[in-house]
C-alpha positions in Angstrom: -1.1 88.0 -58.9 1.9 87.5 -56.2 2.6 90.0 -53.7 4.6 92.9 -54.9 7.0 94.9 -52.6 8.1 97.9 -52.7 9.5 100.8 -49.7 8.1 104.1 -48.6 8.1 106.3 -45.4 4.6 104.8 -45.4 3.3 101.1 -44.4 0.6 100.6 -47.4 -1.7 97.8 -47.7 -3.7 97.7 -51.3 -5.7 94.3 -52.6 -4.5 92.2 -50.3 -5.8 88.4 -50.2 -5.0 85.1 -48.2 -6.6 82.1 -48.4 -5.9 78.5 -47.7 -7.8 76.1 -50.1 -11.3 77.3 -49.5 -10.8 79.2 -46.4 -10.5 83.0 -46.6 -8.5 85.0 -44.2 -9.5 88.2 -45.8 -9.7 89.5 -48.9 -9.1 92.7 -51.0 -7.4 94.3 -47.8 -6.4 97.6 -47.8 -5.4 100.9 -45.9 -2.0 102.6 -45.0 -0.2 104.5 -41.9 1.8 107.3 -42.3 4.7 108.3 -40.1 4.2 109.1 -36.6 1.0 107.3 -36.5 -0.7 103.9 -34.9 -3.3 101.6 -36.2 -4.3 99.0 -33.9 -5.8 96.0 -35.2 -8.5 94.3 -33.7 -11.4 91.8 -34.2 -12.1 88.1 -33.2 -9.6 85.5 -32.9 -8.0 83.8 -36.3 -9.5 87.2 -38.1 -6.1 87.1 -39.6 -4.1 89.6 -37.3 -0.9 87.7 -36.8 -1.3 86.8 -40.3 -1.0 90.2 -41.9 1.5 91.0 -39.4 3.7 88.9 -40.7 2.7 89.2 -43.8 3.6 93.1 -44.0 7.3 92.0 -42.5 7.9 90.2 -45.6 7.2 86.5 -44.2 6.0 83.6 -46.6 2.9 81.9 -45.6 3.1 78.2 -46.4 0.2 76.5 -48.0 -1.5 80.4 -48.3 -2.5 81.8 -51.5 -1.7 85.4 -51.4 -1.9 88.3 -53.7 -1.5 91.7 -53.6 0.4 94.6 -52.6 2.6 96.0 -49.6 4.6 99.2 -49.3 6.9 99.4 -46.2 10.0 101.4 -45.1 13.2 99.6 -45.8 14.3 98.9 -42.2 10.9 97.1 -40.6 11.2 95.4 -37.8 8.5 92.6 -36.5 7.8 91.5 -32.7 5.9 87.8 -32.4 4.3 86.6 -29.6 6.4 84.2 -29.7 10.2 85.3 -29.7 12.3 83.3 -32.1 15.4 82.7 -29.9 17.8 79.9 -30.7 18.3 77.7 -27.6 22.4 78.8 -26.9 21.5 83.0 -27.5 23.0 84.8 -25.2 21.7 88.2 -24.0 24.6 90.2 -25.0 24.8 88.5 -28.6 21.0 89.5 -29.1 21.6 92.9 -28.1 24.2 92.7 -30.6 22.6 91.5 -33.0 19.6 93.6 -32.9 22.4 96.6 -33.3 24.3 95.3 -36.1 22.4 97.6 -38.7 22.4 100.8 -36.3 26.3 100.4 -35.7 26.7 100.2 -40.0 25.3 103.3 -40.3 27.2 104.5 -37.7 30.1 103.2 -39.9 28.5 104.7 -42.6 28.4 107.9 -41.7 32.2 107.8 -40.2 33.0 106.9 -44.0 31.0 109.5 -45.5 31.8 112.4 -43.7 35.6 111.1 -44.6 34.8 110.9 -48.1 33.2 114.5 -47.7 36.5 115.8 -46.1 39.1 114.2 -48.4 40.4 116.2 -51.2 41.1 113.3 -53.8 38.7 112.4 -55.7 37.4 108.6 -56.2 39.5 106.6 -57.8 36.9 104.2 -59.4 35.3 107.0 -60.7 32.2 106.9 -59.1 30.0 109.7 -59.9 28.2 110.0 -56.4 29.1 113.4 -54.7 30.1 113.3 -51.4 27.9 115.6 -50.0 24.9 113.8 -51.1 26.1 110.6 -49.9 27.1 112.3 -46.3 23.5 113.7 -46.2 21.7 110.6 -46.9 24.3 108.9 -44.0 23.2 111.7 -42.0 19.4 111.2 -42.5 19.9 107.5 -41.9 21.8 108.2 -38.6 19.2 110.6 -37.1 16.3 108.1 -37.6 18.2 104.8 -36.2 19.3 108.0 -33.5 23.0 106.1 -33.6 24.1 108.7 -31.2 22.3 107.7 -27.8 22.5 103.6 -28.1 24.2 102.8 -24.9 21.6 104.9 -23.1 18.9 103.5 -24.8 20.3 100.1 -24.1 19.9 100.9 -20.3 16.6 102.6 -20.4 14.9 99.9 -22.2 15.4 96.9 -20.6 14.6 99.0 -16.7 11.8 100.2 -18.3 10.8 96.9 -19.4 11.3 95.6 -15.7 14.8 93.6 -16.9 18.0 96.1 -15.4 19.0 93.1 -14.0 19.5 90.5 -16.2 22.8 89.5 -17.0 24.6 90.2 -19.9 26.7 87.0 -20.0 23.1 84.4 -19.3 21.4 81.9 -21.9 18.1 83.7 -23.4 16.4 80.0 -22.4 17.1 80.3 -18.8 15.1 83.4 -18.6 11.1 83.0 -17.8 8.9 83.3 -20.5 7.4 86.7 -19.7 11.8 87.8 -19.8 12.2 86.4 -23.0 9.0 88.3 -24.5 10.2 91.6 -22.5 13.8 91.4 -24.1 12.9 90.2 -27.5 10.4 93.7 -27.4 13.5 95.6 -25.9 15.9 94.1 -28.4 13.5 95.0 -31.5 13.2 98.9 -29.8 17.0 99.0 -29.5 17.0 98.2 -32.9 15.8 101.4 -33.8 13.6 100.3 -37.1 11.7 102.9 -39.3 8.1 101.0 -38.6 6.9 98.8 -36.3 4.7 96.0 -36.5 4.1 94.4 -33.0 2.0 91.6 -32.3 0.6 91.8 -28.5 3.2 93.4 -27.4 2.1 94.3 -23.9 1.8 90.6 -23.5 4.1 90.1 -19.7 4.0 94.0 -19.0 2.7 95.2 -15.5 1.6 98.6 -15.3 4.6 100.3 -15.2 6.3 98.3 -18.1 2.9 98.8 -20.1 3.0 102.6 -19.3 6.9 102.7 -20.6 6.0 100.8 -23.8 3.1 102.9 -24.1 5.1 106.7 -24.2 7.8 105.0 -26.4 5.2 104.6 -29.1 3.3 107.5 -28.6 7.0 109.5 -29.8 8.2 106.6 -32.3 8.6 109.3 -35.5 7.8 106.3 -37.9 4.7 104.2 -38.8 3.7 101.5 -35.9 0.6 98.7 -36.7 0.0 96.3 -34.0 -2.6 93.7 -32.7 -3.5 93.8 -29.0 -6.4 92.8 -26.6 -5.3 95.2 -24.2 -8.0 97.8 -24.6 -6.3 100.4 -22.4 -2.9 100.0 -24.7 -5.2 100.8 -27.6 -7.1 103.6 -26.2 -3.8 105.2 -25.0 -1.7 104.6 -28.3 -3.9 103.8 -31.3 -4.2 106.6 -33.9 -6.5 104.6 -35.6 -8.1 101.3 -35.6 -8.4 98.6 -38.5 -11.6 95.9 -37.8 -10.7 92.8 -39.1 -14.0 91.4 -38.5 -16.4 94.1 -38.3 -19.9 91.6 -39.2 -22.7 93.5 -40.9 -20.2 95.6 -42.5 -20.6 97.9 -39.3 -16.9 98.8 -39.9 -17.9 100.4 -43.3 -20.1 102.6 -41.6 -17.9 103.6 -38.5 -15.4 104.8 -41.0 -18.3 107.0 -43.3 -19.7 108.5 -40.1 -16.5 109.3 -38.8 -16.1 110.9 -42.0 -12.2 109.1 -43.1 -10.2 110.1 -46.0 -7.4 108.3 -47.7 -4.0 109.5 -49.3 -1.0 109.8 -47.5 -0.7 113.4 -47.3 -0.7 113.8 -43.6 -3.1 115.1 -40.8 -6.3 113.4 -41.2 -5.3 111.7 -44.5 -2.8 109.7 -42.1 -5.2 106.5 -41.9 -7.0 105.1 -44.7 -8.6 101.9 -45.5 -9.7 100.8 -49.4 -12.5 98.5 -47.8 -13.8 101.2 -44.7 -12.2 99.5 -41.9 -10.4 101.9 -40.6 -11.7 104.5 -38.3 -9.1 107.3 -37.2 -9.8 107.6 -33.4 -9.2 106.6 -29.9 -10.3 102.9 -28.6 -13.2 105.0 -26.6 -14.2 106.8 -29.4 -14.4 103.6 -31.5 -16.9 101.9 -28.7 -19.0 105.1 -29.1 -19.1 104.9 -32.7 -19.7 100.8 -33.2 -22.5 101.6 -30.4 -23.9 104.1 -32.4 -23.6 101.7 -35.4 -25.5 98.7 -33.3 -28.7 101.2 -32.3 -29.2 102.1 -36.1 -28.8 98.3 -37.1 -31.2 97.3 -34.2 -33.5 100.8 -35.3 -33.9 99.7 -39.5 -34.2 96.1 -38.6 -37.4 96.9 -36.1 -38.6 99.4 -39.2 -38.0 96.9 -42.2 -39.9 94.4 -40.0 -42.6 96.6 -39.6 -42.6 97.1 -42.9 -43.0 93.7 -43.9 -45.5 93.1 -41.6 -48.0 95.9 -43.0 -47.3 94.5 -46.5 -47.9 91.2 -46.5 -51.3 92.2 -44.6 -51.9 94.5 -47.2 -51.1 91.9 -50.1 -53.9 89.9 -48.4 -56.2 92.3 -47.4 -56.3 94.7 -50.7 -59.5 93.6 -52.3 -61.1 93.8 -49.0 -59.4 97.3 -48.5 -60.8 98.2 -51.8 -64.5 97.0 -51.3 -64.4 98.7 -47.4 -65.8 95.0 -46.9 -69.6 96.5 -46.9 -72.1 94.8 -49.1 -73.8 97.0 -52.3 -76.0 99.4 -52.2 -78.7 99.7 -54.8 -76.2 102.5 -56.3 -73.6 100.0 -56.6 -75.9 97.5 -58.2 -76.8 100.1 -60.7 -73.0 100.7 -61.6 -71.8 97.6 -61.1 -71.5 97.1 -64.2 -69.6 100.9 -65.0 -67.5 99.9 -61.9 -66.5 96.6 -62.0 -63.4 97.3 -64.3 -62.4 100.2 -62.6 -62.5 98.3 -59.2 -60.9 95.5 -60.6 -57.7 97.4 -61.8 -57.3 99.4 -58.6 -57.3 96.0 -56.9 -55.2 94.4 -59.2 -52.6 97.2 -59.2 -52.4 97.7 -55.4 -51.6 93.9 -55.0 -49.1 94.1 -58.1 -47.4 97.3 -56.0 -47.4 95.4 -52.2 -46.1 92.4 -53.9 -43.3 94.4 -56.0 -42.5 95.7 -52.6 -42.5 93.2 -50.3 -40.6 90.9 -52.8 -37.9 93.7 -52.6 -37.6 94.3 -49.2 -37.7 90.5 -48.3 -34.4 90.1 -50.2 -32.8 93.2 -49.3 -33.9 93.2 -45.6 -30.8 93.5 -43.3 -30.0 90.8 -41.0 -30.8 90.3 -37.3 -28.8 92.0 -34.7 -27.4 89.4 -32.2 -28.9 89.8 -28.8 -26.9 91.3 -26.2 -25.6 88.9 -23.8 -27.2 87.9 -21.0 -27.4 84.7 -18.3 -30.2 82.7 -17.9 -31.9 82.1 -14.3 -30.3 79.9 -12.2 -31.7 76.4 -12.5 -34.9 75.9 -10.2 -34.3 73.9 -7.5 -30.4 74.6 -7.3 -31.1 77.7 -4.6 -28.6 77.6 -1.7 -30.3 78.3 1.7 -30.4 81.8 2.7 -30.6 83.8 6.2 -30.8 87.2 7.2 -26.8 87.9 6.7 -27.2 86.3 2.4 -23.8 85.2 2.9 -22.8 82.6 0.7 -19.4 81.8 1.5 -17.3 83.2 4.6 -13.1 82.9 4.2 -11.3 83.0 8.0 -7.3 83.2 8.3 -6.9 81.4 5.2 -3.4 80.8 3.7 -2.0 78.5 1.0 2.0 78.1 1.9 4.1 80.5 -0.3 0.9 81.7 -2.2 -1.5 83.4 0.1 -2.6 84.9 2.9 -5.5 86.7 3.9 -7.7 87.1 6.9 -10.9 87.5 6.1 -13.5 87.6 3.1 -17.0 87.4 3.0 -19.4 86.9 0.1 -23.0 87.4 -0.7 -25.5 86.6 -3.5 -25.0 90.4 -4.4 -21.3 90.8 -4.6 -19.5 92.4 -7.3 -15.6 91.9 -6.8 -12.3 92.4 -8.4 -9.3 90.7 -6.9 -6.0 92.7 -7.8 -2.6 92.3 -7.8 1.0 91.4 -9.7 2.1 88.3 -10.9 2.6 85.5 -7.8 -0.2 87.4 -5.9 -2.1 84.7 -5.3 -5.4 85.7 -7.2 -5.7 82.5 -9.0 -4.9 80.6 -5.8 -8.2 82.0 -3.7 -10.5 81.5 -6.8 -8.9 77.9 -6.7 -9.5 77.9 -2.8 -13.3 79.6 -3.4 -14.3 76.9 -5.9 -13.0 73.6 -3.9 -10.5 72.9 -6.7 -7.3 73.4 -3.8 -7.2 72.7 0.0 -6.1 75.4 2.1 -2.9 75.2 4.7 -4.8 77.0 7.2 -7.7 78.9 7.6 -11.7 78.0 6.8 -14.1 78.0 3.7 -17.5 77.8 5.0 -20.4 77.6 2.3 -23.7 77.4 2.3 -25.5 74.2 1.9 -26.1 73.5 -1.5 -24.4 76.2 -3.0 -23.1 76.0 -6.4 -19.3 77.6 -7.3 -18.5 78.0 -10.9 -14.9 79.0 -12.4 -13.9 80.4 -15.8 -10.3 79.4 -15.5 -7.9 81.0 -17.8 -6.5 78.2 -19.7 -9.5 75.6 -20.1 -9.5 72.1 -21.4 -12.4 69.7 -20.9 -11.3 66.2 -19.2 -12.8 64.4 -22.0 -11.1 65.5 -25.5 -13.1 63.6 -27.8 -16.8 64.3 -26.7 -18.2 67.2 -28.4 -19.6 70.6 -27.2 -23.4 69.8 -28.0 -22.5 66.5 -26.2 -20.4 68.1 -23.5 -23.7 70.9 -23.1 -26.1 68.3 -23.0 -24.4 66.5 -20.3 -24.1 69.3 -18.1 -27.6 71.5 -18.3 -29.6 68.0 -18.9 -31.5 67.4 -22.3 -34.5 70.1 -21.2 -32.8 72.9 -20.3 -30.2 72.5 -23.1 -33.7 72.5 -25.9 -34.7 75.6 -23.8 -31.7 77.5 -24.4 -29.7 76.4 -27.3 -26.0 76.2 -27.7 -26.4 77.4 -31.3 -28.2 80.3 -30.0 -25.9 81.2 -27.9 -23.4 82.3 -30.5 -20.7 81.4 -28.4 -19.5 78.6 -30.4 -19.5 78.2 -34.3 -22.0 75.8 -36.1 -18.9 74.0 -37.8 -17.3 73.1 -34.3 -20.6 72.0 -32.4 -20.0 68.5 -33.6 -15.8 68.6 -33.5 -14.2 67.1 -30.6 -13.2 69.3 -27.6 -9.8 68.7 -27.9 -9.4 69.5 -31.2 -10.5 73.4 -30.4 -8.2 75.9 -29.7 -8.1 77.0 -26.1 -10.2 80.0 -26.6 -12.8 78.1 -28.1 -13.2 75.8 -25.3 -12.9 78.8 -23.1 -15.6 79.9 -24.7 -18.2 76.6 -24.7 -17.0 77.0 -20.8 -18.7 80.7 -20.5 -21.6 78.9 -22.4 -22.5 76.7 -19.7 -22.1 79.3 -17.3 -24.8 81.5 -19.3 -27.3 78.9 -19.6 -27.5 77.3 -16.1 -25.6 80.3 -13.9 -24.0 79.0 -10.5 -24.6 80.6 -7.4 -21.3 82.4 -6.8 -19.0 82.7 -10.8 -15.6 82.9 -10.4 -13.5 84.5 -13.4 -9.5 84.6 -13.6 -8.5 86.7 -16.0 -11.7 87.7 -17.6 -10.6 88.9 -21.1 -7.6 86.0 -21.7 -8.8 84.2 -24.9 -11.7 86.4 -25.9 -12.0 89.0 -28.4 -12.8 92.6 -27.6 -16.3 92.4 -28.2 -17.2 89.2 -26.7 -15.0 90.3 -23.5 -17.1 93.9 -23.6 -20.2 92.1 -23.7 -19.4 89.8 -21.1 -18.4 92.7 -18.7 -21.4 94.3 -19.4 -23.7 91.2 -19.0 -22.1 90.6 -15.4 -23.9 93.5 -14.1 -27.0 91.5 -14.4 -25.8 87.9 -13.1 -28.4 86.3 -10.5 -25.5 85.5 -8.3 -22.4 86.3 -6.7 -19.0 88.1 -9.1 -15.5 87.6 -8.2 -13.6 88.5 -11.1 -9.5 88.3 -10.9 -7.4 90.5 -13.8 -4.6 92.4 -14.4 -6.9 94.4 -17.2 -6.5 97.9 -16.3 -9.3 98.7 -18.6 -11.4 96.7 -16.2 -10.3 97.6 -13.3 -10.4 101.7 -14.5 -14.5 101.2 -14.8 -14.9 98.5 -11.4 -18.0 100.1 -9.9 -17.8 97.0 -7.4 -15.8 96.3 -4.2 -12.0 95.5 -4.9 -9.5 93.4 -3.0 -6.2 93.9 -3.6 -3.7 91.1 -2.9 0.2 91.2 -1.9 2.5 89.0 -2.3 3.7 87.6 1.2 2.0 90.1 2.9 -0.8 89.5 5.4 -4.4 91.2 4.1 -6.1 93.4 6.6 -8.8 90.7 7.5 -11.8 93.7 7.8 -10.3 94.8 4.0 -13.6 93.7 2.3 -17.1 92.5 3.5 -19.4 92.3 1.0 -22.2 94.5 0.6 -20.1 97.4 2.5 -18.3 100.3 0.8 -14.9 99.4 -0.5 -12.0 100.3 0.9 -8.6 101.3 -0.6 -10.2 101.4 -4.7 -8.2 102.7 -7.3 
């Protein structure tokens, strides 16, 4: 069946499919969003967010088979990560352009309320009354809110952070964080009756972020998007859609939160044909799939239990029976009245474990994977320690046009989160801190033997055809890699263990780089930009696994999820300005936290 089409004040999803070949994005999709409300969509990456993004928009997938159905308002408007500029646009053309529809119903209702004055009547004939036609122009003005696009204009693009651009300059000489700024002011401007955005606070600080953030929260239409910003979709999600919710856990977030479907407003605003959808906050959600993970964890430890006493009781029954005692003179006198009896009680309690055991082996639910956690570091690999447990020590450091900062000191125990905007200079010092870049000025002093690992934000291994097993191998040596497994680590998929490295998308080798972190931990681990690359749950788990790291933290991010639940010290980093060089000694109480 192809994809119908059809138009609503709703955005509707029902049966929807897409594969390519044998590989299925999902399948039998479903839910819908009525006006004035938000579904985020979340899950791992290639779950198939973009994909139904663009898919809802109206976009052909090439090579894809796809069936089902979509209902969307006429006037939908799509934001990709990836703005689709032609190389000679020009910023006032693609304002422009964006307004064309908004200044024809302008037009529009110019014409109409002409038509509604004028006393002759049409002289084609046309039956349509004037009045009707001036109150649909009407209905269409209000929503597109033709009356206020100048100032909108100008409110946009300084609340996205671009006031100053010039009209009159080529959209490819602007950075690529302006380009994805104005493509999302451009798509706003145009005023569309639903929204589909695809991480759209991509290249927003805070205050951008926060702007982006109320405009939704008072668009009057329906608005889906997909973002890894957790504190976007705890501030602006109505509802959440899990494209990859494993054990069916979804399925029972939406029961217990007790969801209904239609499209009749309040709580029948959010619904989802396959349970996917729960209608909540981001927090709540956590709550919820954390509520999900204890009961999973809970019948798995009682099925297994279960299984336990009856395959000892398949064994033992006869025994049981017989209270393994040898026979009386009693019994040998009815032994032979007995011995039939006997035999079908035995008989039918083996028949009954069996029946049930048989059962619950194939219905049994599946393991829970173990929470994340890192392995000891590797014996032997111990830096030297002293009374003070420093590890490193930073003097009067500075990196020309990048940083500068007077003091930092860091122990085995340290838990910190380097702040600060764009250009800051947070990915410079864990560069400086890991020996990857030589300072201007200043001193690194670390401890003999001391291991530094980074989790850089962009990864790629310098050899593109060895292979992740070979690549872990290599670097834990062939015992401690049988000791704890790759494959165990669930970290990266059993299809890709064998695949060369540089044939896996950054985030996968991103995340065979946290693998060899977790298996052989380095004294001090660096992370810039924790979360880039990793799905919501793996980045949750990994925050929440960090508390018990053997060895020193220094985490650098933008996140303002992360930083909003930092119970470590924090060092926040200005651009060209001089750091206070007593701002942060480890181990003492932090100064100047959010």
């Amino acid at each position: 069946m192809p994809v119908i089409h059809s138009h609503s004040s709703h955005l509707r999803v029902d049966g929807l499919s897409v594969a390519y070949g044998d590989r299925r994005v999902f399948a039998d999709l479903g839910f819908a969003v009525a006006p004035g409300h938000r579904l985020g969509l979340i899950g791992e990456n290639g779950a198939g967010k973009s994909t139904l993004l663009r898919l809802v928009a109206g976009a052909s997938l090439r090579g894809a088979a796809v069936q089902g159905r979509l209902v969307r308002p006429t006037r939908t408007g799509l934001l990709l990560q990836e703005p689709p500029f032609a190389p000679g646009d020009r910023v006032h053309d693609v304002l422009e352009s964006a307004v064309e529809e908004v200044r024809a119903i302008e037009r529009e209702l110019d014409a109409a309320a002409a038509a509604l004055g004028a006393d002759a009547s049409d002289p084609a004939g046309s039956h349509d009354d004037p009045a009707e036609r001036y109150a649909r122009a009407l209905e269409a003005a209000e929503l597109a809110d033709v009356w206020s696009l100048d100032r909108r204009c100008d409110e946009l693009l300084d609340g996205l952070g671009l006031s100053g651009l010039g009209r009159d300059r080529r959209v490819d000489e602007l950075s690529g964080g302006q380009r994805s700024r104005f493509a999302l002011a451009a798509l706003l401007l145009a005023s569309p009756e639903a929204l589909l955005l695809d991480e759209p606070t991509n290249h927003l600080d805070d205050d951008a972020a926060a702007f982006l953030e109320e405009r939704l929260r008072g668009w009057r239409g329906p608005v889906a998007f997909a973002s890894h910003d957790r504190e976007f979709l705890d501030r602006v999600a109505t509802g959440l859609l899990d494209l990859d919710p494993g054990r069916s856990g979804a399925t029972a977030l939406a029961r217990s939160a007790g969801r209904t479907s239609g499209e009749n407003g309040g709580e029948a605003a959010l619904a989802a044909s396959v349970g996917t959808v729960f209608g909540g906050s981001f927090s709540d959600y956590l709550g919820r799939r954390d509520d999900e993970r204890a009961r999973w964890r809970r019948q798995y430890d009682d099925e297994q239990g279960e299984l336990r006493r009856l395959r000892r009781s398949v064994a033992e029954t006869a025994r049981q029976v017989a209270h393994g005692r040898g026979p009386t003179d009693n019994d040998k006198f009815l032994k032979h009245f007995k011995r039939g009896n006997v035999e079908a009680a035995v008989s039918r309690r083996v028949r009954n474990a069996e029946a049930r055991l048989d059962e619950l082996e194939r219905t049994q639910v599946a393991r829970p994977p173990a929470p994340m956690a890192f392995a000891g570091i590797p014996g032997g690999a111990h830096a030297p320690s002293d009374d003070s447990g420093l590890l490193l020590h930073v003097a009067d450091l500075a990196v020309a046009g990048r940083l500068d900062l007077g003091a930092l000191r860091i122990a085995s125990t340290t838990r910190l989160l380097v702040t600060g905007a764009n250009g800051a200079g947070k990915s410079t010092l864990l560069s400086v801190l890991a020996g990857r870049l030589a300072p201007d000025r200043g001193t690194v002093r670390r401890r003999r033997g001391l291991r530094v690992g980074l989790l850089e934000q962009d990864v790629r291994f310098a050899d593109p055809d060895a292979t992740p097993r070979a690549i872990y191998e290599r670097a834990l040596g062939e015992r401690r890699a049988e000791r704890v497994p790759l494959a165990g680590l669930g970290l990266v998929a059993s299809r890709d263990l064998d695949r060369a490295v540089g044939r896996l998308s950054v985030g996968q080798q991103r995340r065979l780089a946290l693998a060899l972190v977790i298996a052989a931990p380095p004294h001090v681990f660096l992370l810039d930009e924790l979360t880039n690359h990793l799905s919501l749950a793996l980045a949750g788990e990994l925050e929440d696994a960090l508390g018990g790291f053997p060895g020193a933290v220094i985490v650098a991010s933008h996140d303002r999820w992360l930083r909003r639940r930092w119970a470590g010290e924090e060092l926040a980093l200005e651009a060209s300005v001089v750091t206070d060089p007593d701002r942060v000694v480890a181990g003492a109480a932090p100064r100047g936290r959010r």
